[in-house]
TIROKE-743181 format. One record per residue (C-alpha): residue number from 1; x, y negated, z; residue in one letter. Coordinates in nm, 4 decimals, m for minus. Last residue first. Layout:
BEGIN
(NUM,(X,Y,Z),'A') ...
END
This chain:
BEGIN
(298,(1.4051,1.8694,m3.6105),'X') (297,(1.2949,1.5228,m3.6128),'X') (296,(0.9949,1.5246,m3.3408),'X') (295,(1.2050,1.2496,m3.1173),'X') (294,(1.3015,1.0141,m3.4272),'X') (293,(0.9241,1.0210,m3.5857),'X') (292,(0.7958,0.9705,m3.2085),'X') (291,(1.0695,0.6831,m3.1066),'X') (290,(1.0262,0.4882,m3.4418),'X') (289,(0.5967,0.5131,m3.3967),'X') (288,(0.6687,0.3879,m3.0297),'X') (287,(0.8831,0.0803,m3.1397),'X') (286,(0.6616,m0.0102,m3.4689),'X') (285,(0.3297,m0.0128,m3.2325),'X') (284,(0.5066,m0.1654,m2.9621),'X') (283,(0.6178,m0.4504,m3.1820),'X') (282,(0.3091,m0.4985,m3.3813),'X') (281,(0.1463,m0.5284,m3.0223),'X') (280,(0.3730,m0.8078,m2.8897),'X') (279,(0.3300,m1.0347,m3.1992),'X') (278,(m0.0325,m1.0013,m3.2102),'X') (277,(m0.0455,m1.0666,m2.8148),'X') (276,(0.1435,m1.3901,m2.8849),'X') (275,(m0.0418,m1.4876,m3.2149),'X') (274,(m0.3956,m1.4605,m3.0094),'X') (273,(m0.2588,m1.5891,m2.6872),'X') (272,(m0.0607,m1.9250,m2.7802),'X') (271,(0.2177,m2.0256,m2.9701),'X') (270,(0.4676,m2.1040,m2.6820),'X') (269,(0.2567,m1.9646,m2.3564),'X') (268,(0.2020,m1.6818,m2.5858),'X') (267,(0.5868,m1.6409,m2.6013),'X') (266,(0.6563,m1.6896,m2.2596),'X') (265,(0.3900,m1.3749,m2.1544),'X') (264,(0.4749,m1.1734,m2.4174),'X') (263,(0.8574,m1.1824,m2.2753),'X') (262,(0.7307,m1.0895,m1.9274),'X') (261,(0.5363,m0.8130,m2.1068),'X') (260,(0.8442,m0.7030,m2.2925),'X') (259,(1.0746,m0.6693,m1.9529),'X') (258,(0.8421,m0.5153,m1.7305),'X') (257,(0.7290,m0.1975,m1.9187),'X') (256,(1.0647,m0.1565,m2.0784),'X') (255,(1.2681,m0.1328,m1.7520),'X') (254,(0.9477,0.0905,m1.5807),'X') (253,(1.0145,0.3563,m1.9205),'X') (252,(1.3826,0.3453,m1.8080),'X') (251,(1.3189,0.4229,m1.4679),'X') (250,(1.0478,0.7064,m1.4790),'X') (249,(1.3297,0.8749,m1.7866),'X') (248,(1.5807,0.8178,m1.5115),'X') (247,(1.3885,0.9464,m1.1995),'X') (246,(1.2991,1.2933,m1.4209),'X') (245,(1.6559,1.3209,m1.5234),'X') (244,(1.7423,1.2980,m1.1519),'X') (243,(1.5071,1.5410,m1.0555),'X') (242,(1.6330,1.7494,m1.3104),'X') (241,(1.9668,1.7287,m1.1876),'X') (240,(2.0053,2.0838,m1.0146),'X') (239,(1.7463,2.2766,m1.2543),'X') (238,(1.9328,2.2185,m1.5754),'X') (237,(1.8067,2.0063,m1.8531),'X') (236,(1.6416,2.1460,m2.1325),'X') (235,(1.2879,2.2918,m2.0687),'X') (234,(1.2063,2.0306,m1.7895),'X') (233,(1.3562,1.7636,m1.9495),'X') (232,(1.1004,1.8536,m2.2559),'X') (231,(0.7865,1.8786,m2.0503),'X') (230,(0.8999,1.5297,m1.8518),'X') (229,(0.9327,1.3587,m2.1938),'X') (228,(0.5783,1.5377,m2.3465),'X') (227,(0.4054,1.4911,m1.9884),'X') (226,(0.4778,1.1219,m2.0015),'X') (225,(0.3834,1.0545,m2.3892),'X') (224,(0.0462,1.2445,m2.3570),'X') (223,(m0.0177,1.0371,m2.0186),'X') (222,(0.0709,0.7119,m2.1742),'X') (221,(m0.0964,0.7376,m2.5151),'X') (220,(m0.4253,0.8433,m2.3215),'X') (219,(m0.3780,0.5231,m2.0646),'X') (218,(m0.3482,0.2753,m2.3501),'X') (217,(m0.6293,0.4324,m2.5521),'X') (216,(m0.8638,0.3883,m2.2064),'X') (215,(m0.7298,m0.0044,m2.1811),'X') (214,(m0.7583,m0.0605,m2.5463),'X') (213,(m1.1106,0.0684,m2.5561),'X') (212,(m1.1934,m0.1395,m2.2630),'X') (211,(m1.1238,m0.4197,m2.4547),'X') (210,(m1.2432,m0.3355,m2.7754),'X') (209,(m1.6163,m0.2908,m2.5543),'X') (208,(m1.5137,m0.6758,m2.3954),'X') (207,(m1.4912,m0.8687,m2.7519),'X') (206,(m1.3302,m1.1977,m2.7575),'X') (205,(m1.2879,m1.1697,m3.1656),'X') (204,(m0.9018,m1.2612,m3.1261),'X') (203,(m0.7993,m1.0988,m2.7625),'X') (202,(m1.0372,m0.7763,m2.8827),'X') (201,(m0.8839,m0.7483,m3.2028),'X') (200,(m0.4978,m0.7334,m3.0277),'X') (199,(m0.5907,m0.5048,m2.7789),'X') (198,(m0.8142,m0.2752,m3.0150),'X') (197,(m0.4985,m0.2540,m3.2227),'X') (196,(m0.2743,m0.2374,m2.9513),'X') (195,(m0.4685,0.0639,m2.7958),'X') (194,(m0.4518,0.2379,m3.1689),'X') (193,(m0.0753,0.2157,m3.1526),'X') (192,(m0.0892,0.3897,m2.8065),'X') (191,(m0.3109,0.6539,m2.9676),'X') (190,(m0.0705,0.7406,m3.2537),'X') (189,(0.2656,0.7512,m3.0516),'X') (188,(0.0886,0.9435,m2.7036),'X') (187,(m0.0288,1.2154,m3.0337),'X') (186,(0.2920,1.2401,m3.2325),'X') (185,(0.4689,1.2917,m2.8716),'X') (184,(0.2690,1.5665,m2.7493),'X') (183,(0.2242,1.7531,m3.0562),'X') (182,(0.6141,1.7535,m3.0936),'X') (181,(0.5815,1.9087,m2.7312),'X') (180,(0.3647,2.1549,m2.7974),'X') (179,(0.0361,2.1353,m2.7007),'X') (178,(m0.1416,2.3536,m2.4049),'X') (177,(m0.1019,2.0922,m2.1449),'X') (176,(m0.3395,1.8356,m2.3428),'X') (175,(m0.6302,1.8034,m2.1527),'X') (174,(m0.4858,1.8462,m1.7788),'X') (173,(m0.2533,1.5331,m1.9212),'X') (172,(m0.5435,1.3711,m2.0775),'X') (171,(m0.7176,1.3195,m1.7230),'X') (170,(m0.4245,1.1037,m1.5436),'X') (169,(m0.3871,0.8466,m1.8401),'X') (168,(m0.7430,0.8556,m1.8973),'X') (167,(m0.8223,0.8038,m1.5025),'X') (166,(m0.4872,0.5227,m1.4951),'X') (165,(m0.6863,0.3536,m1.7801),'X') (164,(m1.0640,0.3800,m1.6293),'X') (163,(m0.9318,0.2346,m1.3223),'X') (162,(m0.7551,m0.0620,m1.4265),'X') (161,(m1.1021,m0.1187,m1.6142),'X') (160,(m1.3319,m0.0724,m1.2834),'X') (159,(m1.0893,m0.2710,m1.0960),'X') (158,(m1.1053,m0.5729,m1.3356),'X') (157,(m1.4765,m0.5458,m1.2793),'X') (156,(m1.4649,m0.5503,m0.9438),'X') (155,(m1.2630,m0.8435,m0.8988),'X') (154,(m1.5811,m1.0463,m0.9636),'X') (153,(m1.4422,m1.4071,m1.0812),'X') (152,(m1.7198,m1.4016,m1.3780),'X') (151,(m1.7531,m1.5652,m1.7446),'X') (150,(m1.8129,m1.2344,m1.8946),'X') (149,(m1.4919,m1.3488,m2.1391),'X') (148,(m1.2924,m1.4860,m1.8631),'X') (147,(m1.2971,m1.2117,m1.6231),'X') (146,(m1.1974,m0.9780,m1.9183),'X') (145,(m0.8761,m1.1560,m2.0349),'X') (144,(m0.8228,m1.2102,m1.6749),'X') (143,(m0.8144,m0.8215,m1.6066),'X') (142,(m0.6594,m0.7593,m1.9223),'X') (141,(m0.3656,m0.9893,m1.9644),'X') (140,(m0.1198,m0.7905,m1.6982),'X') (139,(m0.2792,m0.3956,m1.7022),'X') (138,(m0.2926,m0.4029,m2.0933),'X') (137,(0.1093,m0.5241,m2.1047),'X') (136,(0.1623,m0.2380,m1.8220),'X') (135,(0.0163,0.0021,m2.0508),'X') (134,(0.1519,m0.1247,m2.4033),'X') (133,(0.4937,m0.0602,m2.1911),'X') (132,(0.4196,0.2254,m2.0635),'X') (131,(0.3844,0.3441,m2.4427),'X') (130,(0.7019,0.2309,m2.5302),'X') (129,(0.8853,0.3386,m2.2731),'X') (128,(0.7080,0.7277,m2.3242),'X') (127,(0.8423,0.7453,m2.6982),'X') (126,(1.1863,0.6404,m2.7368),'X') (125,(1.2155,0.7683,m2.3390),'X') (124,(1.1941,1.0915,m2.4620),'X') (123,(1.4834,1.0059,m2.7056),'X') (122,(1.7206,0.8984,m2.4926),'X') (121,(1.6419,1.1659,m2.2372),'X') (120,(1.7277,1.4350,m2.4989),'X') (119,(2.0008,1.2623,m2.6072),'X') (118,(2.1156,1.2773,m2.3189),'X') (117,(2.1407,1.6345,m2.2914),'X') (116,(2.4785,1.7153,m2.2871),'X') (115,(2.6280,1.4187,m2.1062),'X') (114,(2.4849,1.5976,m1.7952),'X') (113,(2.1963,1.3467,m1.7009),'X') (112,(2.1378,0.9851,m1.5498),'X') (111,(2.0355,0.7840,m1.2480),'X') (110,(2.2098,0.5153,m1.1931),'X') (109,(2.4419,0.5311,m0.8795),'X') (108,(2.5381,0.1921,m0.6807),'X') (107,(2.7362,0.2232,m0.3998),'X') (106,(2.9372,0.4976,m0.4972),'X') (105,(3.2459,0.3598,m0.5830),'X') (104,(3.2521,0.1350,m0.2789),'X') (103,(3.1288,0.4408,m0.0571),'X') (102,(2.8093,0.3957,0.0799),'X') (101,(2.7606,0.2115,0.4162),'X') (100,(2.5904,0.3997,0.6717),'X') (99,(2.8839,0.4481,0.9148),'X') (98,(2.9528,0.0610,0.8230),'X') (97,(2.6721,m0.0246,1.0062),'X') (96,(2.6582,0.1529,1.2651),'X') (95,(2.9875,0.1670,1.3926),'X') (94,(2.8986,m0.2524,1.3567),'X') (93,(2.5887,m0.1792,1.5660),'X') (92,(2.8360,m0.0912,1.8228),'X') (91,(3.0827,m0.3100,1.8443),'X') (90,(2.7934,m0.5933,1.8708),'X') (89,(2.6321,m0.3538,2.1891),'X') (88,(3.0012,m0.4100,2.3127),'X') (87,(3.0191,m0.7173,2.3205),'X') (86,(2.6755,m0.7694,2.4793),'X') (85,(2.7711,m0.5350,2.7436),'X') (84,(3.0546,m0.7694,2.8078),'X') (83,(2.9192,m1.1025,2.7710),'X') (82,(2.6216,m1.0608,3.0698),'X') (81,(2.2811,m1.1295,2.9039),'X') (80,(2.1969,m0.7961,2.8131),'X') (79,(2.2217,m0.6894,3.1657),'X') (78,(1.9505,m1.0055,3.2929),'X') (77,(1.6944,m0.8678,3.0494),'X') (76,(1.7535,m0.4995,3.1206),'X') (75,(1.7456,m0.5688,3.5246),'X') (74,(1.3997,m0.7483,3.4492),'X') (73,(1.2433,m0.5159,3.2433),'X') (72,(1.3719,m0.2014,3.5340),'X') (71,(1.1893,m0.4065,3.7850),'X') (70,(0.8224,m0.4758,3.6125),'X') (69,(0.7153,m0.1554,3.6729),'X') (68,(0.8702,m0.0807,4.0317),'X') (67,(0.7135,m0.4145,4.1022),'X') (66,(0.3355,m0.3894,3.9828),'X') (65,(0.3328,m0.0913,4.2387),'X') (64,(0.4733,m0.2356,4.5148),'X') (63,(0.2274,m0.5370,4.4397),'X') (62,(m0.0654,m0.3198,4.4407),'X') (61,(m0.2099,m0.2769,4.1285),'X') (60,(m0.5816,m0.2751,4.0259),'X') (59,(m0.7605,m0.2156,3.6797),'X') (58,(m0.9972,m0.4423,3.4270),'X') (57,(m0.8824,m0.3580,3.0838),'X') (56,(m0.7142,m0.6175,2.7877),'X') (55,(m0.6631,m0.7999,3.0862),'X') (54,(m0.8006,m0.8381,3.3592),'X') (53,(m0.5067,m0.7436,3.6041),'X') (52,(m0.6250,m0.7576,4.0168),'X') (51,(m0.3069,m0.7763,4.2548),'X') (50,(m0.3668,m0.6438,4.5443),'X') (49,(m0.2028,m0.7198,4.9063),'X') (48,(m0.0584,m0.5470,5.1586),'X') (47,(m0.0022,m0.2100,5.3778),'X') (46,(m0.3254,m0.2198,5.5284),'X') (45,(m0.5594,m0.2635,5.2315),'X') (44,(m0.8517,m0.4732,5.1851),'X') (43,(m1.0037,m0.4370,4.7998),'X') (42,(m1.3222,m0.2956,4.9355),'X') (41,(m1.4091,m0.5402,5.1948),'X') (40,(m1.3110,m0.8381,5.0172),'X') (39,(m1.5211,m0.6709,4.7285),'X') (38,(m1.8272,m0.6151,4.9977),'X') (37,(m1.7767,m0.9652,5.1789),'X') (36,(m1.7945,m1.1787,4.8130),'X') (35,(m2.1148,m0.9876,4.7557),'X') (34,(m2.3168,m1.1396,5.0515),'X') (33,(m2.3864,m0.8932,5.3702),'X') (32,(m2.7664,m0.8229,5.4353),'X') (31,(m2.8729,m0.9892,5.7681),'X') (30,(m3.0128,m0.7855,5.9954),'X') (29,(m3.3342,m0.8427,6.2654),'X') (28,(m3.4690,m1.0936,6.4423),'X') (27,(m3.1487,m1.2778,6.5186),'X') (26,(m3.0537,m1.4431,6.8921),'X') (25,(m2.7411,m1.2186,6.8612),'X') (24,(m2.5897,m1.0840,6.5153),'X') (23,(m2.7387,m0.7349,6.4255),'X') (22,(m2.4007,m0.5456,6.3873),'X') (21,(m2.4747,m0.3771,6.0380),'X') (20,(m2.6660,m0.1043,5.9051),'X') (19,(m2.8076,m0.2612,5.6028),'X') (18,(m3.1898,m0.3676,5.6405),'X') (17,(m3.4510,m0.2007,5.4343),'X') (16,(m3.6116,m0.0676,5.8081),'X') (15,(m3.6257,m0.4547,5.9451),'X') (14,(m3.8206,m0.5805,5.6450),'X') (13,(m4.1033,m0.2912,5.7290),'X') (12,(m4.0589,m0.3399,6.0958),'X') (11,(m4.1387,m0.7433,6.0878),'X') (10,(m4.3924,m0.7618,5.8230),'X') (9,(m4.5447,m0.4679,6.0697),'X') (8,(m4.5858,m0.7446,6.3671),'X') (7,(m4.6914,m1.0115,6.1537),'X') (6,(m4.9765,m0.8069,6.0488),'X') (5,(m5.0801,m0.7767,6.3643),'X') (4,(m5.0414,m1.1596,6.4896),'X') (3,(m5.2913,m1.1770,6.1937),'X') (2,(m5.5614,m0.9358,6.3097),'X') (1,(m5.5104,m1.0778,6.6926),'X') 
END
C-alpha cells in the first residue's frame, strides 16, 4: 500500500511540470514538445515562408522582404549590360576625363619663384640639399650598418636611431629660432660636416656610439639648414607664392637627397663601403660648406 502510494504522488508531481499541451489519448500524462516543434512553431507564418541568413549575423527575412532588396541589384546588373546605356556611360566618363585634364601647356608646372628672388632659393637650397642629403644617406646605410655591427635583426634598434635623427632634426629648430639667418646656415653647414665625419669613422672603425652620433649631427644640420632656407623665403618672397617657394626649396633638397645616395650606393658596390662612404662624405662636406660661405656672402 506504502509503495502503490508513492507511485501515486511520482505521478502528480511529474504531471504538474508538464507543458500545457493536448494530453495525447491512452497517455498518463504530457509529453514535453522536442525543440525542432518550438522553432517550426515560431518561424511559421501565414503569408509564406522564411528565409534564415547566418551570416556574418544570425537574422530572418521573409522572402518578400529578401526580394525588394535584392530587386533593384538585379535590374542594375541586367541595365548595364544592354549596349546603349553602356555607350553612353563610356561617353560619359570620357566628359570626365578630359574635363579634368590640364591644359597641354600646363600639364606639368615646377614649382618655382618670381625671377627676382631666385637666387634666394638657389642659394638656400646650397645649404639645406646638402644637408638632407647627408640625412637621407645616414637613414639608407645606417640601420643595416648598425644591425650588422651588434650582430642582431631587431628592427627596433634601427627605429630607435631613425628616431633620434628626425627628434634632433625636429628639436633644434625650437632651439635655434632666435639666430639669425647667417647663424642658421654656418651652423646646419658645420654640424652636417661633423655627421659625415662620425659617419665615415664609424663605417671604418665599426663603432655604434660614432654611429649614432652621425645620425643625431645629421638631423641637427638638417633642421638648422631647413628653418634658415624657409626663414629667408619667408622674409623675401612675396606672400602669394610662398607656398610655392616653400614646395620648391622641399623639392630640390628631396632631388639631392635621392640622387647622391643612389650614386653612393653603386660606387661602394664598386670599391667597397669604407672608400665609398669616404668618397660620399668628403663630397657633402665640401658641397654644404660651398653653399653656407656662398649663402652668408653679404
Amino acid at each position: 500500500a506504502g509503495a502503490a502510494a508513492a507511485a501515486r504522488r511520482r505521478t502528480a508531481a511529474e504531471a504538474s511540470y508538464a507543458p500545457n499541451t493536448p494530453t495525447a489519448p491512452n497517455t498518463p500524462h504530457a509529453r514535453a514538445p522536442h525543440w525542432r516543434e518550438v522553432v517550426e512553431g515560431a518561424t511559421a507564418a501565414p503569408d509564406g515562408p522564411v528565409l534564415v541568413i547566418g551570416s556574418p549575423f544570425l537574422w530572418w527575412m521573409r522572402v518578400g522582404e529578401l526580394r525588394a532588396v535584392l530587386a533593384p541589384v538585379v535590374a542594375g546588373t541586367a541595365a548595364s549590360a544592354q549596349p546603349d546605356i553602356a555607350a553612353a556611360r563610356r561617353f560619359v566618363r570620357a566628359l570626365d576625363a578630359a574635363a579634368a585634364l590640364p591644359s597641354p601647356r600646363r600639364a606639368v608646372r615646377i614649382p618655382s619663384v618670381p625671377r627676382p628672388h631666385r637666387r634666394t632659393l638657389l642659394l638656400s637650397l646650397a645649404v639645406f640639399a646638402p644637408a638632407m642629403t647627408a640625412t637621407g644617406f645616414v637613414l639608407s646605410l645606417g640601420p643595416s650598418l648598425l644591425a650588422e655591427l651588434l650582430h642582431t635583426g631587431n628592427r627596433a634598434l634601427a627605429g630607435g636611431m631613425i628616431f633620434l635623427l628626425f627628434a634632433a632634426a625636429t628639436g633644434v629648430q625650437f632651439a635655434v629660432r632666435g639666430l639669425r639667418v647667417r647663424t642658421l646656415f654656418r651652423l646646419g653647414a658645420t654640424l652636417t660636416t661633423a655627421s659625415m665625419a662620425a659617419l665615415v669613422l664609424a663605417t671604418a672603425t665599426t663603432s655604434v656610439p660614432l654611429l649614432l652620433a652621425a645620425a643625431v649631427l645629421a638631423g641637427l644640420g638638417q633642421g638648422s639648414s631647413q628653418l634658415g632656407g624657409l626663414s629667408t623665403l619667408s622674409a623675401r618672397v612675396p606672400s602669394t607664392r610662398l607656398a610655392e617657394a616653400n614646395a620648391a626649396l622641399t623639392s630640390g633638397g628631396y632631388l639631392m637627397a635621392g640622387v647622391l645616395p643612389v650614386a653612393a650606393g653603386y660606387l661602394s658596390d664598386a670599391v667597397g663601403l669604407t672608400a665609398g662612404t669616404t668618397t660620399f662624405g668628403i663630397a657633402v662636406a665640401v658641397l654644404v660648406t660651398a653653399g653656407a660661405a656662398a649663402a652668408t656672402r653679404r
